[in-house]
PyMOL CGO cylinders between C-alpha atoms (Angstrom):
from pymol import cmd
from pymol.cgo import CYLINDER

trace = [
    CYLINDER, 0.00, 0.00, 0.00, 1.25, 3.19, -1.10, 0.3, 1, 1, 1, 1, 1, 1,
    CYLINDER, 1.25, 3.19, -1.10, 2.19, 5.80, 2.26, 0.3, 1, 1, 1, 1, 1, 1,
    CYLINDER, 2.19, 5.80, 2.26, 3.07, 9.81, 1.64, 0.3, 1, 1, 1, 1, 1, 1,
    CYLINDER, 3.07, 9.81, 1.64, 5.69, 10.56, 3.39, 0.3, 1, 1, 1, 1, 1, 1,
    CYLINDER, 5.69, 10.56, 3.39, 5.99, 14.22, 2.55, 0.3, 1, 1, 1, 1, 1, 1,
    CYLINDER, 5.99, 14.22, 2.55, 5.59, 16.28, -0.50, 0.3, 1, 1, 1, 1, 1, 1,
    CYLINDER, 5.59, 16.28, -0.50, 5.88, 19.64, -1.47, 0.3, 1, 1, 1, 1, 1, 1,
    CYLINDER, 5.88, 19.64, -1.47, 2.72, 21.49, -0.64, 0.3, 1, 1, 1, 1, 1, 1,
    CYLINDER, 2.72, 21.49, -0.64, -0.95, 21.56, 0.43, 0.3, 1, 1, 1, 1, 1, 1,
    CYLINDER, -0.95, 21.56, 0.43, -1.91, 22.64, -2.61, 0.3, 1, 1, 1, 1, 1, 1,
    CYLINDER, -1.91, 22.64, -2.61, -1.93, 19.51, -4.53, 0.3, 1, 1, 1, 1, 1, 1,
    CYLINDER, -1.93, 19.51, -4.53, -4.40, 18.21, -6.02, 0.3, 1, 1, 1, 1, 1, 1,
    CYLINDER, -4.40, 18.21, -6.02, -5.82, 14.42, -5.75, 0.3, 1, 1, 1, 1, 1, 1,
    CYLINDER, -5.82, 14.42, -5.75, -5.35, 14.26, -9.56, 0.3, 1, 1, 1, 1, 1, 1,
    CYLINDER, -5.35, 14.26, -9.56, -1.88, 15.70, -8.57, 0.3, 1, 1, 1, 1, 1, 1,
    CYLINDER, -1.88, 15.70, -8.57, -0.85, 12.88, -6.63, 0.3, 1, 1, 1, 1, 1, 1,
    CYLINDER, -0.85, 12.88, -6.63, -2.44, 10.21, -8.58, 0.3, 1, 1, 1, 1, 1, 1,
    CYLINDER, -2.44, 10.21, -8.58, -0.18, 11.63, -11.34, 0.3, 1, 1, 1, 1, 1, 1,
    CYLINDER, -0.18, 11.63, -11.34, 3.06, 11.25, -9.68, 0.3, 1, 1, 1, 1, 1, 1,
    CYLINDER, 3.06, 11.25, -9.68, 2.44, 8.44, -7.92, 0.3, 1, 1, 1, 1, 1, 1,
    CYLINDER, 2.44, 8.44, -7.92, 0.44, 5.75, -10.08, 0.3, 1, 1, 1, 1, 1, 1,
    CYLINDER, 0.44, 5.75, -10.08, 0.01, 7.45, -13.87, 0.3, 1, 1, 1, 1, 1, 1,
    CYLINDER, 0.01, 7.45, -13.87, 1.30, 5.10, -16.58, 0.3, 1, 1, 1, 1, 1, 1,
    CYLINDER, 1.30, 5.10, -16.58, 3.10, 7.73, -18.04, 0.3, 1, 1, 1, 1, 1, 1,
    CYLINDER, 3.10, 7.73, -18.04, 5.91, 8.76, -15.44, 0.3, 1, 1, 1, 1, 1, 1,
    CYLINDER, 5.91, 8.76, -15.44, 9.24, 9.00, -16.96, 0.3, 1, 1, 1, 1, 1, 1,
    CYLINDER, 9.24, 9.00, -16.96, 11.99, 7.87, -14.90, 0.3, 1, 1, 1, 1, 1, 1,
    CYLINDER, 11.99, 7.87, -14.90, 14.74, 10.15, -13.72, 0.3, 1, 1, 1, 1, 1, 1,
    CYLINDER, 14.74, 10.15, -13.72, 17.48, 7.70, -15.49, 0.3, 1, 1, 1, 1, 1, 1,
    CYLINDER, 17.48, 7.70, -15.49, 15.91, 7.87, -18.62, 0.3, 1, 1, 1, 1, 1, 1,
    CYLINDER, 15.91, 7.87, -18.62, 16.71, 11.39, -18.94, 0.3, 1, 1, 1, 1, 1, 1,
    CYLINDER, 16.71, 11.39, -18.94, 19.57, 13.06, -20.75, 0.3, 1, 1, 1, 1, 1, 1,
    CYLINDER, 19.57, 13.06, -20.75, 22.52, 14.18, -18.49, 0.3, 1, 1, 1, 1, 1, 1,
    CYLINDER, 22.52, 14.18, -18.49, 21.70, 18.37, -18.66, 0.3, 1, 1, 1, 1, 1, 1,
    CYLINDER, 21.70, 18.37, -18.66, 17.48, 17.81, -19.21, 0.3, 1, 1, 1, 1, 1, 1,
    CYLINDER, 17.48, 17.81, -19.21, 15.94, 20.47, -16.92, 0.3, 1, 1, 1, 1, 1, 1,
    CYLINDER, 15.94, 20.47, -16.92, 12.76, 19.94, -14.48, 0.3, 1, 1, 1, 1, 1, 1,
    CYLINDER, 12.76, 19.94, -14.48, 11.09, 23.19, -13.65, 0.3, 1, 1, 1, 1, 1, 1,
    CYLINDER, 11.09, 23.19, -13.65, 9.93, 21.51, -10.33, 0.3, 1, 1, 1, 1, 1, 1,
    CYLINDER, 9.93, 21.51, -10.33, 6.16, 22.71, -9.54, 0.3, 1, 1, 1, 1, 1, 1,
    CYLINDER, 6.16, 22.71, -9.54, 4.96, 19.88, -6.93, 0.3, 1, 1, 1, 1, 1, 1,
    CYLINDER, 4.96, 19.88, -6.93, 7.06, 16.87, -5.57, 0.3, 1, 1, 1, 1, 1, 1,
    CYLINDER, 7.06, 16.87, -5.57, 6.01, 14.18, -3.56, 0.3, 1, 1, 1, 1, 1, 1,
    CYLINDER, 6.01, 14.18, -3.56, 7.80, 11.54, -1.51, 0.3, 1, 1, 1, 1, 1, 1,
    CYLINDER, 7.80, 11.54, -1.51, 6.64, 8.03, -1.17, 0.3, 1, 1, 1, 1, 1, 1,
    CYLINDER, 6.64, 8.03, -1.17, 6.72, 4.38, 0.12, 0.3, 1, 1, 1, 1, 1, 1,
    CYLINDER, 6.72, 4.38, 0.12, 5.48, 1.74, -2.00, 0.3, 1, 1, 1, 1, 1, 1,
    CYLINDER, 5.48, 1.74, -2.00, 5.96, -2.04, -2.31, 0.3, 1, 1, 1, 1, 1, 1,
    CYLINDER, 5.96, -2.04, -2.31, 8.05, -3.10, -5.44, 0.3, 1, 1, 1, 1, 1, 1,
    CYLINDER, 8.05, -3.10, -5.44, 5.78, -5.75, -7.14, 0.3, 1, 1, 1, 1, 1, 1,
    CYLINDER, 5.78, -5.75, -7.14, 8.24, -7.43, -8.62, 0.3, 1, 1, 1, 1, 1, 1,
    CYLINDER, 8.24, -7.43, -8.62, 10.01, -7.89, -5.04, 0.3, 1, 1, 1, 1, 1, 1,
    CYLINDER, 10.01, -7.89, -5.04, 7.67, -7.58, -2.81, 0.3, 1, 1, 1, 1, 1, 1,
    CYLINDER, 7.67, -7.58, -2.81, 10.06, -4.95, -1.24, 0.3, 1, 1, 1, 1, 1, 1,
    CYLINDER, 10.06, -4.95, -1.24, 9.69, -1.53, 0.38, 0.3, 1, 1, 1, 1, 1, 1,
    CYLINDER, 9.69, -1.53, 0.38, 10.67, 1.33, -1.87, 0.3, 1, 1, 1, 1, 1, 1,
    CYLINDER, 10.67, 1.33, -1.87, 11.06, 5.22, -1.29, 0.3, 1, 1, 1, 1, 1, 1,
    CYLINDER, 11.06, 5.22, -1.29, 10.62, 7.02, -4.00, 0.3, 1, 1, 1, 1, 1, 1,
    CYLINDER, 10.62, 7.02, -4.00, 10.48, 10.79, -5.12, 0.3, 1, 1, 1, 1, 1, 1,
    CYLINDER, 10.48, 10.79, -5.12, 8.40, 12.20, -7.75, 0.3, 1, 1, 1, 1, 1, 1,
    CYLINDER, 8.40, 12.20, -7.75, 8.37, 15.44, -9.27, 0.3, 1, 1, 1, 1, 1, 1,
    CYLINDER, 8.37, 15.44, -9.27, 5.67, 17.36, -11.87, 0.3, 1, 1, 1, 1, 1, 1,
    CYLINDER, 5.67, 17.36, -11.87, 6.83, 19.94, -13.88, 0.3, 1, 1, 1, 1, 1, 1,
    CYLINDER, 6.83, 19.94, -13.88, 4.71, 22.61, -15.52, 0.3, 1, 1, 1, 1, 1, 1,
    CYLINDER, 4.71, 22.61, -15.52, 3.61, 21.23, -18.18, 0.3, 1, 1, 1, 1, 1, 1,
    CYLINDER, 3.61, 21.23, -18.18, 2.45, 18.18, -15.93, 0.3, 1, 1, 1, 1, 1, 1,
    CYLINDER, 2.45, 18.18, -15.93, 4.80, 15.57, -17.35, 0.3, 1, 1, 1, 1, 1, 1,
    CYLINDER, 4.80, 15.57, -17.35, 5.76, 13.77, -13.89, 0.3, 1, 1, 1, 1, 1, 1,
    CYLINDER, 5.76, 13.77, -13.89, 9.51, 12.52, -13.45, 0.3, 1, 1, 1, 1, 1, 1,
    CYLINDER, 9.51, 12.52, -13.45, 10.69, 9.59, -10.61, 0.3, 1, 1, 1, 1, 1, 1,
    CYLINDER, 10.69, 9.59, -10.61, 13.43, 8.29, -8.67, 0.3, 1, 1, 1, 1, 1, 1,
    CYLINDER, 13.43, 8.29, -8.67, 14.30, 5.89, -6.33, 0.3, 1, 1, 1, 1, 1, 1,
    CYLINDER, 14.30, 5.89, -6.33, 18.18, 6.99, -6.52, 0.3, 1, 1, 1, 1, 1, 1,
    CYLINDER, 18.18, 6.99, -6.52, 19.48, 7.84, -2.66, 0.3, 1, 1, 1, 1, 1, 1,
    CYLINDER, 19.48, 7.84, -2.66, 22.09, 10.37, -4.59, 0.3, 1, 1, 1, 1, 1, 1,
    CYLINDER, 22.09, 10.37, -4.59, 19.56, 12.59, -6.51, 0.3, 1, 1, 1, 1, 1, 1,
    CYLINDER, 19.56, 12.59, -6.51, 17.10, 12.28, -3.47, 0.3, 1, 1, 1, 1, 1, 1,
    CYLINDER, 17.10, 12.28, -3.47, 19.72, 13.48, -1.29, 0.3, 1, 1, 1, 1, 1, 1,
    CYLINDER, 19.72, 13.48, -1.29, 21.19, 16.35, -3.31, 0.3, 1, 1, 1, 1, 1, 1,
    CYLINDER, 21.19, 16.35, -3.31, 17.16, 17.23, -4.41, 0.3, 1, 1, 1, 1, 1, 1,
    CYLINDER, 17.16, 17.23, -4.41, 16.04, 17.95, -0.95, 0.3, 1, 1, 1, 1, 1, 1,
    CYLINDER, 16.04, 17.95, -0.95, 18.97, 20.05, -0.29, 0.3, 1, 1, 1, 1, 1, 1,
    CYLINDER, 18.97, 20.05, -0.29, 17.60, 22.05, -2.59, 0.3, 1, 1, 1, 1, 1, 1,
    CYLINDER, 17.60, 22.05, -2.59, 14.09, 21.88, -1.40, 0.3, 1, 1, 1, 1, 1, 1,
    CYLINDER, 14.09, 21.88, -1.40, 15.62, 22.63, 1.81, 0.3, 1, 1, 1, 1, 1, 1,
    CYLINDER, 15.62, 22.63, 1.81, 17.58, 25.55, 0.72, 0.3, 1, 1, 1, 1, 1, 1,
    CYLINDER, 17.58, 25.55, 0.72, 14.82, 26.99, -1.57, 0.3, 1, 1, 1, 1, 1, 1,
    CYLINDER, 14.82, 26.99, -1.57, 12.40, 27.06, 1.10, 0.3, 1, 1, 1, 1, 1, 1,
    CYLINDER, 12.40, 27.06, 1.10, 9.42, 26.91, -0.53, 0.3, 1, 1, 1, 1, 1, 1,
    CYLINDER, 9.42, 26.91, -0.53, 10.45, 29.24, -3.70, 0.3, 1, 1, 1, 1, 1, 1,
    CYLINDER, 10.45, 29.24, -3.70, 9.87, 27.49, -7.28, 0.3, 1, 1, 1, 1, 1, 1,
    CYLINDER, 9.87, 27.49, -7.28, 13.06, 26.04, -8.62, 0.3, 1, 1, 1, 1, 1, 1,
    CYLINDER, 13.06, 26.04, -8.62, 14.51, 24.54, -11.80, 0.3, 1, 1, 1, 1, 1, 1,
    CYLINDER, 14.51, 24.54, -11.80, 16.91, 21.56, -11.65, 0.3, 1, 1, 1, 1, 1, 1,
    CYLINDER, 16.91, 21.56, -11.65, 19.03, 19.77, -14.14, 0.3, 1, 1, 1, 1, 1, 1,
    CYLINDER, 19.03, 19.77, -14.14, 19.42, 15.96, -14.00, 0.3, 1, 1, 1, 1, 1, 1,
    CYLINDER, 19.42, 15.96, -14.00, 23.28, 15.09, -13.61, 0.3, 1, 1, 1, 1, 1, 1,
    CYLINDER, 23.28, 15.09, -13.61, 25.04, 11.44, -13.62, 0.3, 1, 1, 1, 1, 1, 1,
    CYLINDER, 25.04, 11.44, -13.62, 27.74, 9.37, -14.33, 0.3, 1, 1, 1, 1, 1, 1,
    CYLINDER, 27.74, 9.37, -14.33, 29.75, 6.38, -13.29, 0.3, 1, 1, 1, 1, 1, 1,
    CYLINDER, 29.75, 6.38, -13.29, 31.24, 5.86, -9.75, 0.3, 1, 1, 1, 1, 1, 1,
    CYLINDER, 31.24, 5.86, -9.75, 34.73, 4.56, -9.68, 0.3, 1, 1, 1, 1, 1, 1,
    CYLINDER, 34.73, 4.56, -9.68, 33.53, 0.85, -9.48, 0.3, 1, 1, 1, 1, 1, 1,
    CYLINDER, 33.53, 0.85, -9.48, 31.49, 1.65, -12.96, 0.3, 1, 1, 1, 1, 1, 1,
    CYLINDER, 31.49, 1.65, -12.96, 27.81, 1.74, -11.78, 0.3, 1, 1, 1, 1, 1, 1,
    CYLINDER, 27.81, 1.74, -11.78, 25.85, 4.46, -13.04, 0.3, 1, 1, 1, 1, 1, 1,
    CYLINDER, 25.85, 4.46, -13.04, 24.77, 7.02, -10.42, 0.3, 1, 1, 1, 1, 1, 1,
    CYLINDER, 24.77, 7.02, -10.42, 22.08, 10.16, -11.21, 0.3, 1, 1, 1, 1, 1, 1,
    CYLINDER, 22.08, 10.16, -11.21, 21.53, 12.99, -8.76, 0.3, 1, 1, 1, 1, 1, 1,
    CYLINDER, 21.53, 12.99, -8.76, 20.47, 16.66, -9.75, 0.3, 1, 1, 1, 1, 1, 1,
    CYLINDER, 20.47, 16.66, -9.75, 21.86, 20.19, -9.69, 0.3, 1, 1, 1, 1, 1, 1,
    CYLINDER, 21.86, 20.19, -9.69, 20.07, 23.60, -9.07, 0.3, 1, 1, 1, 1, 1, 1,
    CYLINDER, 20.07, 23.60, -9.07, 19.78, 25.95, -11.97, 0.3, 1, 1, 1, 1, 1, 1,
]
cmd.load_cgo(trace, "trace")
């Protein structure tokens, strides 16, 4: 069963959070180009149980302003994204999806502020 655990205002809608949380149409954060920009306008933070696995997941989703919605279970762009949210503190901010390999050669994504 799917829990909030925060997101990024009271302002969302129910269609809001259906749409980052269960739309067929949310585009992973990986699948993005290194340098694509997400002009953040709600994000939400969730727990839900990996069907495949049967196993607990966090993950963060974020809507842009044109509504496409963009998610992420990566610890690394979670991390460096709620700096941000931290830092912004409630102003509207665009962010640019950054990533690469780690020394052993996995791929890694996190996010910059722009």
């Amino acid at each position: 069963m799917m829990e909030i655990i925060r997101k990024s205002d009271e302002e969302m809608t129910k269609k809001d959070i259906f749409m980052m949380t269960k739309n067929q149409k949310i585009r992973t954060v990986k699948s993005l180009e290194n340098g694509a920009k997400i002009s953040v306008v709600h994000w939400i933070e969730f727990s839900d149980v990996n069907g495949g696995t049967g196993e607990k997941v966090e993950i963060l989703s974020m809507m842009d302003a044109s509504g496409e919605c963009f998610a992420t279970n990566s610890n690394s762009f979670k991390e460096m994204f709620f700096d941000i949210v931290d830092i912004m503190d409630g102003e509207k901010f665009t962010i640019e999806k950054l990533g690469g390999k780690t020394k052993a050669g996995r791929d890694f994504v996190t996010c910059g502020l722009i």
